[in-house]
N, C-alpha and C positions, 0 to 999 in steps of 0.2 A: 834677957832675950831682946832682942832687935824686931822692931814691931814694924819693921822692911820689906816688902817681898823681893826675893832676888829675881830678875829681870831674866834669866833662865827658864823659868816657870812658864814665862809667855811664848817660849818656843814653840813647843807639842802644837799648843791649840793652835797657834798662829799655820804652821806646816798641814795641819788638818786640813784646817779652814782653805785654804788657797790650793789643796792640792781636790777640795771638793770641789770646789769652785772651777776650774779650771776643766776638772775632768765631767763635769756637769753639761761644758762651754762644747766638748767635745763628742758626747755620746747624750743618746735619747733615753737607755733602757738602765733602771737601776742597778741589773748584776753589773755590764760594763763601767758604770760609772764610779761603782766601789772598788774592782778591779782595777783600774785606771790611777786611784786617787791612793788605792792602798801604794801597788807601785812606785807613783810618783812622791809618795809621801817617805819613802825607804829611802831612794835615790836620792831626797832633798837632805834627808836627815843624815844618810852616808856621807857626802858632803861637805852636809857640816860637821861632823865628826871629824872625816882627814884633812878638815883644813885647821883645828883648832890643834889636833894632837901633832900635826904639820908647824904652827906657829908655837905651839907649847917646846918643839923641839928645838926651833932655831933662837926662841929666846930661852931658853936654860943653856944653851951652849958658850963657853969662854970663848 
């Protein structure tokens, strides 16, 4: 086994972190600010999902 972490892993928390941070920037009261962050954290992560399964498509194509 590969004693590697794959760079992957750093996503979630990274997405968390900045979509707390941001919706923190934005609202005072804790319900809004989970509300805001869970949201934004969906939208970041959709994203990057149809941009990778978007590039996964154009590069397996002849």
């Amino acid at each position: 086994m590969s004693d590697q972490i794959h760079i992957y892993w750093f996503v979630l928390p990274l997405v968390i972190a900045i979509s707390l941070v941001y919706a923190a920037s934005r609202h005072e009261s804790w319900p809004m600010i989970w509300r805001h962050a869970g949201r934004l954290s969906l939208m970041i992560l959709g994203i990057l999902i149809g941009t990778t399964v978007a590039l996964l498509l154009i590069n397996t194509q002849v």
